[in-house]
C-alpha positions as CSV (number, residue, x, y, z in Angstrom):
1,X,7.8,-23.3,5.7
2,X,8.4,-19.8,6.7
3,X,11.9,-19.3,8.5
4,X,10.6,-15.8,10.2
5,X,7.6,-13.3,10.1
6,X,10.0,-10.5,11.2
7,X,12.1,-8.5,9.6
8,X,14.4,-5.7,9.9
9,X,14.7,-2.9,11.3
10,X,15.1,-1.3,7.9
11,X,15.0,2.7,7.9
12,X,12.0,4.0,5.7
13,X,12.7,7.4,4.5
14,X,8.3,7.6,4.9
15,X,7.9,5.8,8.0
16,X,11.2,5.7,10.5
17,X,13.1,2.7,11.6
18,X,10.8,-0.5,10.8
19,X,10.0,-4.1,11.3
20,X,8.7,-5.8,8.7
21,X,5.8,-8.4,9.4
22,X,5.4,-10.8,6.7
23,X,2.4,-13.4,7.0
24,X,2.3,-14.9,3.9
25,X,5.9,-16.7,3.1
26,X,9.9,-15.9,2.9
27,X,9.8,-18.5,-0.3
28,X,7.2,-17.5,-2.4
29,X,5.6,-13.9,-3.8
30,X,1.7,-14.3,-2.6
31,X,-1.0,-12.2,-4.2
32,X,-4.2,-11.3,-6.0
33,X,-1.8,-8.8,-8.1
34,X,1.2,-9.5,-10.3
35,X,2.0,-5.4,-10.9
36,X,4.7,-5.2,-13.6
37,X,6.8,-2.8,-11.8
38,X,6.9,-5.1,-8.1
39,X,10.2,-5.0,-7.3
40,X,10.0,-8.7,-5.7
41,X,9.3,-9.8,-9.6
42,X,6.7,-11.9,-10.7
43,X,3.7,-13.4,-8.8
44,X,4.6,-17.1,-8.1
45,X,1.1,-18.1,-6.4
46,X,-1.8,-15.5,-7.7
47,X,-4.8,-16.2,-5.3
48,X,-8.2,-15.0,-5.8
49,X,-9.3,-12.1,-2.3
50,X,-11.8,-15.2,-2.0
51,X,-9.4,-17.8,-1.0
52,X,-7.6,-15.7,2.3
53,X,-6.4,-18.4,4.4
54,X,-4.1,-18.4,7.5
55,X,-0.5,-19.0,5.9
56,X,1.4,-19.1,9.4
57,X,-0.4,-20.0,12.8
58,X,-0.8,-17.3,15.3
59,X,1.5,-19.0,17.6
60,X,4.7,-18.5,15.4
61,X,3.7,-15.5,15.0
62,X,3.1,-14.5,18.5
63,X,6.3,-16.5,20.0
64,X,8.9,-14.0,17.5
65,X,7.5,-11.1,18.3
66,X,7.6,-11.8,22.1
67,X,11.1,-12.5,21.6
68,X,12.1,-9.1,20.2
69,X,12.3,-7.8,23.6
70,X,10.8,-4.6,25.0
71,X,14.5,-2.9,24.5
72,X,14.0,-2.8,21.3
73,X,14.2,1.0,19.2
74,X,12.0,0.9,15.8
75,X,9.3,3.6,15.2
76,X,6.3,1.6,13.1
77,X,5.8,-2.2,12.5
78,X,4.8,-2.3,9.0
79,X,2.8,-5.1,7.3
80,X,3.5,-5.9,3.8
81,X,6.4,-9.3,2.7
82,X,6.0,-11.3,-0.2
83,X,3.0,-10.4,-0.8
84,X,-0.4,-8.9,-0.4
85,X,-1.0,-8.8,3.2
86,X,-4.3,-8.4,3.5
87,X,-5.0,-12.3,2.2
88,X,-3.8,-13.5,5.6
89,X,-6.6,-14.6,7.4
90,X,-5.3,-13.9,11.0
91,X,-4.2,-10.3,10.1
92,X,-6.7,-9.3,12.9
93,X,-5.3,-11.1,15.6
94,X,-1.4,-10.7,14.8
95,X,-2.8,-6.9,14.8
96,X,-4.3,-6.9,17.8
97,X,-1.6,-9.3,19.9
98,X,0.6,-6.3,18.7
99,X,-1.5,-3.7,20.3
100,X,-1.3,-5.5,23.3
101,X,1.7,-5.7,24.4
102,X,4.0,-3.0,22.4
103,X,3.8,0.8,21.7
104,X,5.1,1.1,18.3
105,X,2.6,2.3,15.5
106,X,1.5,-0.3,13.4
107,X,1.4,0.7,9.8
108,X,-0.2,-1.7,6.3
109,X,1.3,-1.4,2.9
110,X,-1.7,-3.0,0.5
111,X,-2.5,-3.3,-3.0
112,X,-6.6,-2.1,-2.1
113,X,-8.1,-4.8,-3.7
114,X,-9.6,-6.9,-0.6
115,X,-10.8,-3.4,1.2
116,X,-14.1,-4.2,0.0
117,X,-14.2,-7.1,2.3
118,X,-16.1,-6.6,5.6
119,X,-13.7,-8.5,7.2
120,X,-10.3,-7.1,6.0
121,X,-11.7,-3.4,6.4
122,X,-12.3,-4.7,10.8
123,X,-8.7,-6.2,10.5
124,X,-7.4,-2.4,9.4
125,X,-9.2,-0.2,12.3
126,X,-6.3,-0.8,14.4
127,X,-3.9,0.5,12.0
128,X,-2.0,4.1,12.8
129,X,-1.3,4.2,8.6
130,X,-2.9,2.5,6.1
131,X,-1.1,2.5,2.4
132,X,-3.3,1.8,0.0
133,X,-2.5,1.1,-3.5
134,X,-3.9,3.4,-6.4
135,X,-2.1,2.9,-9.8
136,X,-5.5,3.0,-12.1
137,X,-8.5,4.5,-12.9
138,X,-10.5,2.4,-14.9
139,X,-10.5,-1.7,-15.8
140,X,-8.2,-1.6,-18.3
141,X,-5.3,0.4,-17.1
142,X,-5.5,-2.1,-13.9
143,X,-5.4,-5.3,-16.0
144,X,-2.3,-3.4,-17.8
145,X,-0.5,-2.3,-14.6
146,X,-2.0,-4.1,-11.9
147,X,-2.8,-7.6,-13.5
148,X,-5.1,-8.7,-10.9
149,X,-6.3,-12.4,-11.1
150,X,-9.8,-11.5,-10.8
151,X,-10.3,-9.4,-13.9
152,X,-14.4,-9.0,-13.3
153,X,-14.9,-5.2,-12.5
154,X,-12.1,-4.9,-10.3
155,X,-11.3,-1.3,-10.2
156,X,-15.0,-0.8,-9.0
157,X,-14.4,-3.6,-6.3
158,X,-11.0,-1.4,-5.3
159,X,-12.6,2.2,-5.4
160,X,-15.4,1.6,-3.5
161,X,-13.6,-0.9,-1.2
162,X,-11.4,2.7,-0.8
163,X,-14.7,4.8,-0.2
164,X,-16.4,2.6,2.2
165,X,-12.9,1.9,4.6
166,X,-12.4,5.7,4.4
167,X,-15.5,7.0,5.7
168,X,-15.3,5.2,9.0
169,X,-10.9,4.9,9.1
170,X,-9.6,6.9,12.3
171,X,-6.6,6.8,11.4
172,X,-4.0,8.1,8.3
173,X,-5.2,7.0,4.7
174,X,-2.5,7.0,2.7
175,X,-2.4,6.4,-1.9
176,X,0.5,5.7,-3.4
177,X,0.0,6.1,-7.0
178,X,2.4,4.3,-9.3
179,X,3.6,6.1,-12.1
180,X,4.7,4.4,-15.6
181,X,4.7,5.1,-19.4
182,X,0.9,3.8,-19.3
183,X,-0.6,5.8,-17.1
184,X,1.6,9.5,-17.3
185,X,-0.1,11.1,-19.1
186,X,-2.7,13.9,-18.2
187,X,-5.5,12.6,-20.2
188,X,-5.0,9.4,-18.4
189,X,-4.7,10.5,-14.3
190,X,-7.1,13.2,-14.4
191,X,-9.4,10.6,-14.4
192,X,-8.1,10.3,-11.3
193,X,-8.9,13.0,-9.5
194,X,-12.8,13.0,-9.1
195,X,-12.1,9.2,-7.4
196,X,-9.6,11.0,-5.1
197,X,-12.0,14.0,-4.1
198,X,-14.1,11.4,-3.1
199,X,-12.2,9.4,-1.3
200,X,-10.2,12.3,1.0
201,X,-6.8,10.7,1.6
202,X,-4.8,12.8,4.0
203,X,-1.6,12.0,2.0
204,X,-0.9,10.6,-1.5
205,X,2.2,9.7,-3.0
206,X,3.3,10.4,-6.4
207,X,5.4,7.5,-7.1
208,X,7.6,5.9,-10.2
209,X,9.9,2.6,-9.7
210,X,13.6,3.6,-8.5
211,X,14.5,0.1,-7.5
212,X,15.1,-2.4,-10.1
213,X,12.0,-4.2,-11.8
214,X,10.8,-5.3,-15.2
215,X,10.0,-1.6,-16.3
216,X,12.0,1.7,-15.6
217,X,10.7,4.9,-14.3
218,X,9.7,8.2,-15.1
219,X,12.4,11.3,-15.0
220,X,12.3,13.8,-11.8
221,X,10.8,16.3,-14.3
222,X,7.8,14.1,-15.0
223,X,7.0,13.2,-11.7
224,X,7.7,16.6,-10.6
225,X,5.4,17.6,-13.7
226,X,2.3,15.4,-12.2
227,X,3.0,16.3,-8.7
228,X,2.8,20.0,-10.0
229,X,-0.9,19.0,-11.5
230,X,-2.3,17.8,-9.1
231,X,-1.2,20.2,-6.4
232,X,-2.4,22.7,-8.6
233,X,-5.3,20.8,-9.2
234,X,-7.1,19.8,-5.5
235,X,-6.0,23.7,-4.5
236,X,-8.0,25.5,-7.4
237,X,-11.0,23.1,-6.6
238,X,-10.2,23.1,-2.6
239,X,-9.9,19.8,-2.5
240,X,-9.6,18.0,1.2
241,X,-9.5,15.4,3.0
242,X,-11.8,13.2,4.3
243,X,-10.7,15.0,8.1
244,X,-11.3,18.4,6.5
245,X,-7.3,19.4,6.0
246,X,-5.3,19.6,3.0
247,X,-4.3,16.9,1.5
248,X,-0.2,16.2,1.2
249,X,1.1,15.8,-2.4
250,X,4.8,14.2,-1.8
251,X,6.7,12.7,-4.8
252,X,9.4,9.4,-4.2
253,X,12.1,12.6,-5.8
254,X,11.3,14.6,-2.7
255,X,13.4,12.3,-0.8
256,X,15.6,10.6,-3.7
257,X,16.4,14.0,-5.9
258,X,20.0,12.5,-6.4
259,X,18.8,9.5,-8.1
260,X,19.8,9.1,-11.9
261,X,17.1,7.6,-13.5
262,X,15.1,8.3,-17.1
């Protein structure tokens, strides 16, 4: 049974002081994805997007955010856990009881795979930031990287669950792109970059795994190396954003540049 749904505050170098809303369990890792690089290890309970279910009543919920008191100083609430967040069933009401009685921005940390699903995409509207998940490019690279559980055309399920979400999305649509041995290279990710002209995020994130997991990340001169390319890349074609605006390029080194690593 889960102990709490709230966690935190914890400062985000991205997103401020936060508190974390899990709805899926403190016990076990819930998701549709078992990523090699997640830094909460592997998958315990892989679910298919089809089985969402409510894992704590609204009630629970409700009652400890209530209790947090209106005294209290944190910047976003962000939704992510053990877990993908998105397979909570009530997301849409713990969203909305949220709206209703606090001022903080509310902000979703998801893997991308359930966007295709009416109702997950109704359960996002309400979102100031949405942070979607973006590591592949193709059906291979995601079963080699992402691992989903349901391996039938997923990366079309994810892209155009992306495309669709976007159109409509009033609020900030942010990728964060994963970067590992399988997937650096230019002749790999530039695949990429017709999917992201489509899609018009207003930021993306050029990321590589600094906190400890099952594979080690990329040097600051690599990741500075993609970030360069696809800067260079979306401002030669004039690439922009869905909202007509660039599009900001950031790299996890921009704010760690005194980490060791590689």
């Amino acid at each position: 049974m889960l102990k709490t749904c709230l966690y935190g505050p914890v400062t985000s170098w991205r997103l401020g002081k936060s508190i974390g809303v899990d709805l899926l369990s403190d016990i076990k890792k819930i998701c549709n994805f078992d990523c090699v690089y997640c830094q909460i290890g592997k998958t315990d309970i892989l679910i298919n997007e089809y089985d969402r279910k409510i894992f704590v009543p609204n009630d629970k919920i409700f009652k400890e955010i209530e209790s947090l008191g209106k005294d209290l100083d944190v910047d976003v609430f962000t939704f992510a856990g053990r877990g993908e967040p998105t397979l909570a069933k009530n997301l849409y009401d713990v969203v909305n009881f949220i709206k209703s009685i606090r001022k903080e921005k509310l902000v979703i940390i998801t893997n991308s795979m359930n966007l295709y699903i009416d109702e997950v995409q109704k359960s996002l509207e309400n979102f100031d930031i949405v942070m979607a998940k973006f590591d592949a490019f193709d059906d291979s690279m995601m079963c080699k990287i992402n691992r989903p559980i349901n391996k039938i055309n997923p990366f079309e399920k994810l892209y155009n669950g992306l495309l669709n979400f976007g159109r409509d999305y009033k609020g900030s649509l942010e990728l964060q792109i994963m970067f590992l041995d399988n997937n650096k290279s230019r002749d790999v990710y530039k695949n990429a970059f017709e999917f992201l002209k489509n899609i018009g995020p207003d930021k993306i994130y050029i990321n590589t795994p600094i906190r400890p997991c099952d594979v080690h990340a990329l040097t600051f001169e690599e990741i500075q190396n993609i970030k360069n390319d696809f800067c260079f890349y979306f401002q030669k074609h004039n690439i922009l954003s869905r909202k007509n605006k660039n599009i900001e390029i950031i790299s996890v080194y921009d704010r760690y540049k005194n980490v060791k690593l590689g």
